[in-house]
GUTOR-934261 format. One record per residue (C-alpha): residue in three letters; x, y, z negated. Coordinates in steps of 0.25 Angstrom, whole numbers, padded with zeros to 4 digits, always signed. Example, Ala and Ser with C-alpha at 12.3 -4.5 7.8 and 13.67 -1.06 7.14 Angstrom:
GUTOR-934261
ALA+0049-0018-0031SER+0055-0004-0029
END
This chain:
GUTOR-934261
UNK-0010+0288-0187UNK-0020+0278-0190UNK-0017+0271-0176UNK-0003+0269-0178UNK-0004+0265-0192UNK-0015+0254-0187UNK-0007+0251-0177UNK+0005+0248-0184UNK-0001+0241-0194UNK-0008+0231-0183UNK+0006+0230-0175UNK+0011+0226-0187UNK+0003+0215-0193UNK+0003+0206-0179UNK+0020+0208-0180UNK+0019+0204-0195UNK+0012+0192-0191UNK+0021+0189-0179UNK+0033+0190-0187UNK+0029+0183-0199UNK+0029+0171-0188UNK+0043+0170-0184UNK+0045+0171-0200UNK+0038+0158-0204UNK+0044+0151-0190UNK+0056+0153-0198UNK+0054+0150-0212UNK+0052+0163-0217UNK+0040+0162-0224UNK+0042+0173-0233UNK+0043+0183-0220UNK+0032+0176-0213UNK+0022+0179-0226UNK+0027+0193-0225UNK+0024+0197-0213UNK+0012+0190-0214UNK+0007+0197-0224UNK+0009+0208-0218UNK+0002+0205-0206UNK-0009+0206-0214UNK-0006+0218-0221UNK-0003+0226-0210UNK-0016+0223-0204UNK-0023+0226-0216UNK-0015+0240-0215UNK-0021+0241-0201UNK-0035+0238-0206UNK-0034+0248-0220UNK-0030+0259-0206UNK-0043+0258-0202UNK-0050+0261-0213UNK-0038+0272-0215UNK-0033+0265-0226UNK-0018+0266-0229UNK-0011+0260-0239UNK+0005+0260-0245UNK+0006+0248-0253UNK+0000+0234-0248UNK-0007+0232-0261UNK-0015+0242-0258UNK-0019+0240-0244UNK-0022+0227-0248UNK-0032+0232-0255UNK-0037+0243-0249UNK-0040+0230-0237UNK-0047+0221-0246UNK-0055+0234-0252UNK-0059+0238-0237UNK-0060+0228-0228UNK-0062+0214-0236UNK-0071+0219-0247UNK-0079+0228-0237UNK-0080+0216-0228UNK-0073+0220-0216UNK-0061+0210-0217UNK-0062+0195-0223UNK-0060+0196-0236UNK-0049+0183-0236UNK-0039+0194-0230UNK-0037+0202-0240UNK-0033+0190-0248UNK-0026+0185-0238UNK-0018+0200-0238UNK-0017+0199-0253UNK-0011+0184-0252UNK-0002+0187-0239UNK+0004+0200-0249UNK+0007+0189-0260UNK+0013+0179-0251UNK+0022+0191-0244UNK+0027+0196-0258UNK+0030+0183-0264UNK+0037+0178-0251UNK+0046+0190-0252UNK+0050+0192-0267UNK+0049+0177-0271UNK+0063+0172-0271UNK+0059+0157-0267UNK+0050+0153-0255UNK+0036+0153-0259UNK+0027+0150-0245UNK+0025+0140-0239UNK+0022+0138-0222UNK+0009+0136-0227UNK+0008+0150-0234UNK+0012+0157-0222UNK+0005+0149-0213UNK-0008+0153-0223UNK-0003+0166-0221UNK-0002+0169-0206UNK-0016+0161-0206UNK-0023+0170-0214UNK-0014+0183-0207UNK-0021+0181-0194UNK-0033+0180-0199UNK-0032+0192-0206UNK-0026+0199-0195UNK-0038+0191-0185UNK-0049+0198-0194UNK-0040+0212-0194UNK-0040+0211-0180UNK-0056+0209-0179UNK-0059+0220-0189UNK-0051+0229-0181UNK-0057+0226-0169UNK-0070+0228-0173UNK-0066+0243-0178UNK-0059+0245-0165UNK-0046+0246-0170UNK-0042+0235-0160UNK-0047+0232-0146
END
């Protein structure tokens, strides 16, 4: 069970980056801040797996992240504000009834989603969840 769960969740997070792409190609700002938010929360999920940490409200795993892998050192610590931030930005883009980013948010955004994903990735290969 874990390795489907982690698998899907690592699956996931590169299509939520891919997509949130095509969305800011086309001025879709609100979409592309979606997904990238959660290709950061998905790979967050992936990483809480490891540790077999579940969790059904993003709240929570948020925390549960910061709690085990930023406060215990294992992940740098500007991800889990980045996390927090992405989660504001995806909730105010999709109940705000004006526009409210800019290119420059989401391109802030997908900067900072790599490199959450990047330091995912090393952490993971260092467990040897990835080859």
């Amino acid at each position: 069970m874990f390795k489907t769960k982690f698998r899907v969740c690592w699956i996931k997070r590169k299509g939520s980056l891919n997509r949130q792409g095509c969305y800011a190609r086309h001025g879709d700002l609100a979409s592309a801040a979606s997904w990238l938010y959660y290709a950061m929360f998905y790979c967050a999920e992936a990483l809480l797996l490891t540790k077999g940490l579940s969790f059904s409200k993003h709240g929570s795993a948020i925390a549960a992240y910061g709690q085990h892998f930023v406060k215990t050192g294992e992940m740098p610590a500007e991800t889990h504000r980045w996390l927090r931030d992405a989660l504001d930005k995806r909730q105010l883009a999709d109940y705000e009834v004006r526009p409210i980013l800019s290119d420059d948010d989401i391109e802030e955004m997908e900067a900072q989603a790599v490199q959450f994903l990047d330091a995912a990735r090393e952490y993971l290969k260092r467990r040897g969840y990835l080859s």
